[in-house]
C-alpha angles and dihedrals in degrees: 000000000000085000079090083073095054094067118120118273088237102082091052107111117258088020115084140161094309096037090044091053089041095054094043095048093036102041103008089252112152111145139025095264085053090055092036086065103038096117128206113244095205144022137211130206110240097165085089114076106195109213102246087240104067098042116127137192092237099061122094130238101341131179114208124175122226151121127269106245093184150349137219142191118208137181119017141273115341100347088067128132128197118230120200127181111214113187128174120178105288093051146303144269144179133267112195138190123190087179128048086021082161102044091045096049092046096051100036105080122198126256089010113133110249147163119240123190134176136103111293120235132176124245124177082344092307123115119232153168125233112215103343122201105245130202141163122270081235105031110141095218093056088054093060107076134022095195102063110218117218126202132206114246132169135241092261098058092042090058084055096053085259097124127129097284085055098048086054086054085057101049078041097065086025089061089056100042087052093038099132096006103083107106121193121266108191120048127242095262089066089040117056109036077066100043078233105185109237112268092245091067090034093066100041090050100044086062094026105029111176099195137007093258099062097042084055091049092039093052094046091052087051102038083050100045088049091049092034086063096047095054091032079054090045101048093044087057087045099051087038091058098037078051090044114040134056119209131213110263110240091196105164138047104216154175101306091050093040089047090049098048094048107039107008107044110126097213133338119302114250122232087249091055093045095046087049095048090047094051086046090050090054090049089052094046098045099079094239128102114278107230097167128158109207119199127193134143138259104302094356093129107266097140093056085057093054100047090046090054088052092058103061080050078068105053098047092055105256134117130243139210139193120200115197124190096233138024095247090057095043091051090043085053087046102051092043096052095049097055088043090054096038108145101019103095102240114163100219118165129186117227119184139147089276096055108112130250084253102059091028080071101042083054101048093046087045097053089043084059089043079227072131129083109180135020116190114186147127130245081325088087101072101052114120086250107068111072126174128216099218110000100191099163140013122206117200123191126201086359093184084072097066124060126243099256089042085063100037088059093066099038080066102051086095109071115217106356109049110223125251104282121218121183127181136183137186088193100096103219118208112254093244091048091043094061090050105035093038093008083132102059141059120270130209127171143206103216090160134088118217119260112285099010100134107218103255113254115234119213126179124202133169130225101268091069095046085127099057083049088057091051100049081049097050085053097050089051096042088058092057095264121127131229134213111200106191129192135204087225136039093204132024109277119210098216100042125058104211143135110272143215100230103049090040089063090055089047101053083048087062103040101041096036085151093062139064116236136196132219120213126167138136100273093062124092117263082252102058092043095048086045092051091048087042088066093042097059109038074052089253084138127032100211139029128202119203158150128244086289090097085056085098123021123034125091103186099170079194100060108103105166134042112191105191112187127208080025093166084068091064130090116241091232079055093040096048088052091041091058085044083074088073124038095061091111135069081251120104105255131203139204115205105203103199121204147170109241092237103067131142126267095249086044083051095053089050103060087040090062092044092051095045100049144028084199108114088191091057085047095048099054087050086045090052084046090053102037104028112220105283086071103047117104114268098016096104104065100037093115089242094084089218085220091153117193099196116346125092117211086198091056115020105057098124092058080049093053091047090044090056102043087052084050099052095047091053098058097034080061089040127005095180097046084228094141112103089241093059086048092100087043096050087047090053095043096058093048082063110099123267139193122218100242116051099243097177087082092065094036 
């Protein structure tokens, strides 16, 4: 039945062989059902006919009926246009072509009634329209919309008079092909709480709308179904593996933990800490497979949870282990972990790409013997030579860092019974993005500072008060604080004016003769970078100039200021980890966001927000409005795809919300979908695309 729909876009009529190879290669359409959902992303009124003579250049799209009085050609060969008067009887204007100067002036006839649309312009004080979309008094196709829908095309395909009037061509000749032949997709449980519009109208109107109130309702059926089948897809996976996997009991809570708590505890624990290691406890005694994302911002105390949670690992028998994305994290890890345990007796060992061959050997023996707690490491962990005697949990920091199959590799060093998985993140993902991209695990959240952290105050400046910026940092150092200045380039680039590594070095030479900085940026060896950033944190050095390097990795307590330059060039989910490097002492902290005066609106939202609120989550829902999903870090390799046909994550969460609830009831009735109603649903679901292993266990 709907394999009507996969047939290839060639034998549409009006497609072919060359257009075929062109839309699959341009827009990725290959077959009937491709084009079919190839939505339009805006729409334009055409129930409204302006009179010739009151059109003015300043007006926006406009249609206007009329004859052509006469045509000509100008210029020569192939730098010809093709001039055309229309008159109607108020006036006249131009229509000009500067492509397909023959075919237009072969198919347009003279003194014959059409509608012309397009944008008006002036042009030796006429009035005109460049390319103007034409089309018959009488033509069938115009008759069927009044909202025209317009698609997004590339240069390539307008070059090859694919451009939006011809897609709608297309959809035009593709509506009459699959007249009859669309079959609903969703049943009529899901259909009818909600007064969905069967799939078939939803489809015509969303290219031909014929009004405002059935687009509306056409593009609400088809934004819920997409978002109805990802969460549908999600939660499956979810209630498979809770069926499917055991998980170790964690069932005490022992010395190491009580020890901890009593003697070893840095600061008091904050209800949000306390709330996220009390959900985890209940996952590791449950007998099921932990699979939990915890989120919390930049220095709210996500690495303390995780040690603590590790250490009920401990007292239960079983190994940990904690993968970070870079050295410098995993060191950092490393170092904090082993002051905070100091006196326990806790056998944690670091294992990166730079441990030598020696201790590499006295690890991995160590692990195999489970005479070893805790390995802390990056990518390191999961090669075939590090085997661990009794892996009962794995920590993974900044998990958007690794790919799937890195992290699958350590979910399966333990053979039968996966260990306890425990994912977190600083990256505050946006609630609508967290239930697609990690709709499958458990979330917990650290929406709480520690006791005496002051929130960091953002300022923004343009170029014209640096000055005033030196000073306020001549001050900060002078009073014993330190200073990080980062820049968008490490060398003078000769398309983009921006501030640069390099010369900022020498300036900050100049301008601060009297202090010691430090240079850190991605071309340099893992030693020179470790000993920069050495100096710089036993205060060695006052001030250290970087790239984006320091965005993850270094915890300076004395680091009071971050002065990041060509600020507007930044991302606000960069902007926001790069201002996590100050604000981790009782000190007050600031962020100096640097710009140019001329920057773009969405640059100048940015550095507003900034400026407004320390909240990633806050940032992170204005980032998701400016960006859309598909940019955002992390998005691309979450094994959904998040190629979304219709549906916005920025601005649809309540149809998400909607989509999931309906979901989850669903499979909480039925988790199978063996009942003869979810039968439609369960077809649907495994056309959806799988991979061959279940990635969702591992997140």
């Amino acid at each position: 039945m709907p394999e009507f729909l996969d047939q290839e876009i060639k034998f549409l009529p009006g497609v072919g062989p060359k257009r075929a190879e062109l839309l699959t290669k341009e827009l990725r359409i290959s077959t009937f059902r491709d084009l079919l959902y190839y939505f339009p992303y805006k729409y334009i009124d055409r129930t409204k006919f302006h009179r010739i003579g009151e059109v003015n250049a300043n007006q926006a799209y406009i249609q206007v009926k009329g004859k052509i009085r006469s045509f000509e050609v100008l210029g020569v060969r192939n730098k010809q246009r093709l001039n055309a008067v229309f008159y109607d009887e108020t006036g006249s204007m131009d229509l000009v072509w500067f492509k397909g100067v023959k075919y237009i002036r072969e198919n347009l006839k003279l003194e014959k009634t059409y509608v012309a649309f397009g944008k008006p312009s002036v042009f030796s004080g006429r009035v005109n329209i460049i390319h103007p979309e034409m089309e018959n008094e009488e033509s069938e196709q115009f008759k069927t919309g009044v909202l025209q829908a317009f698609y997004n095309t590339t240069e390539l395909l307008k070059k090859r008079f694919l451009n939006t009037r011809a897609i709608n061509k297309l959809q035009y000749n593709l509506a009459k092909e699959v007249e009859g032949k669309i079959y609903e997709t969703l049943p009529a449980q899901v259909r009818e709480p909600l007064k969905l519009v069967p799939l078939s109208i939803a489809l015509k109107q969303v290219h031909f709308p014929e009004n405002t109130r059935l687009l509306q309702n056409a593009t609400f059926r088809l934004k819920f179904e997409e978002l109805f089948y990802i969460q549908l897809k999600i939660l499956s996976l979810k209630h498979k593996r809770y069926d499917a996997f055991k998980g170790f009991v964690f069932a005490q809570v022992g010395y190491n933990f009580n020890k901890f708590y009593e003697n070893n505890l840095p600061f008091e624990l904050t209800g949000a800490q306390k709330k996220v290691i009390k959900e985890i406890r209940k996952d590791l005694g449950s007998g099921k497979q932990m699979n939990r994302l915890l989120q919390g911002d930049v220095g709210s105390g996500k690495t303390l949870v995780a040690l603590m949670v590790a250490l009920i690992a401990f007292d239960n028998g079983y190994q940990a282990s904690l993968m970070a994305p870079t050295e410098i994290l995993a060191i950092q890890h490393y170092n904090t972990i082993q002051r905070m345990v100091q006196g326990l007796g806790i056998n944690i060992a670091l294992l990166t790409g730079s441990t030598k061959a020696k201790e590499r050997k006295v690890i991995h023996e160590q692990l195999e013997k489970g005479e070893l707690q805790l390995l802390i490491g990056t990518h390191a962990l999961i090669e075939d030579t590090v085997n661990f005697n009794k892996l009962g949990l794995v920590i993974i920091d900044e998990q958007h860092r690794f790919g799937v199959a890195q992290r699958a590799r350590l979910w399966k060093k333990n053979r039968g019974i996966p260990p306890h998985v425990l994912v977190m993140t600083a990256t505050p993902i946006p609630r609508t993005l967290a239930m697609t991209l990690y709709g499958d695990l458990d979330v917990s959240i650290i929406d709480e500072l520690p006791p005496g952290r002051k929130p960091i105050d953002t300022r923004h400046f343009y170029e014209n008060r640096r000055k005033e910026v030196y000073q306020f940092v001549r001050k900060q150092v002078d009073s014993g604080r330190q200073v990080y200045m980062v820049y968008p380039l490490i060398s003078e680039s000769e398309k983009l004016d921006l501030k640069n590594l390099e010369d900022g070095y020498e300036l900050m030479q100049e301008v601060f003769p009297r202090y010691k900085i430090s240079m850190v940026h991605g071309r340099m060896k893992p030693a020179e970078k470790d000993a920069e950033m050495q100096l710089f944190k036993e205060g060695i050095t006052q001030i250290m100039v970087a790239t984006t390097v320091i965005e993850v990795g270094v915890d300076v307590p004395n680091a009071s200021v971050m002065v990041i330059e060509s600020s507007e060039r930044f991302g606000l989910s960069q902007l926001h980890q790069l201002r996590g490097r100050v604000g981790r002492g009782a000190e007050q902290s600031f962020c100096i966001l640097m710009s140019l005066y001329k920057i773009s609106n969405e640059s100048r939202k940015r550095l507003e927000t900034m400026v407004r609120t320390n909240d990633g989550f806050e940032i992170a829902e204005v980032d998701l409005k400016l960006r859309g999903p598909g940019d955002l870090e992390g998005t691309q390799q979450s094994g959904l795809g998040l190629n979304l046909n219709i549906a916005n994550l920025a601005k649809d969460g309540e149809i998400l919300r909607i989509a999931r609830d309906m979901a989850n009831d669903i499979l909480n009735a039925d988790p199978r979908l063996e009942k003869d109603e979810n039968k439609l649903l369960l077809y649907h679901l495994t056309k959806m695309t799988n991979t061959e292993f279940n990635w969702s266990v591992i997140s």
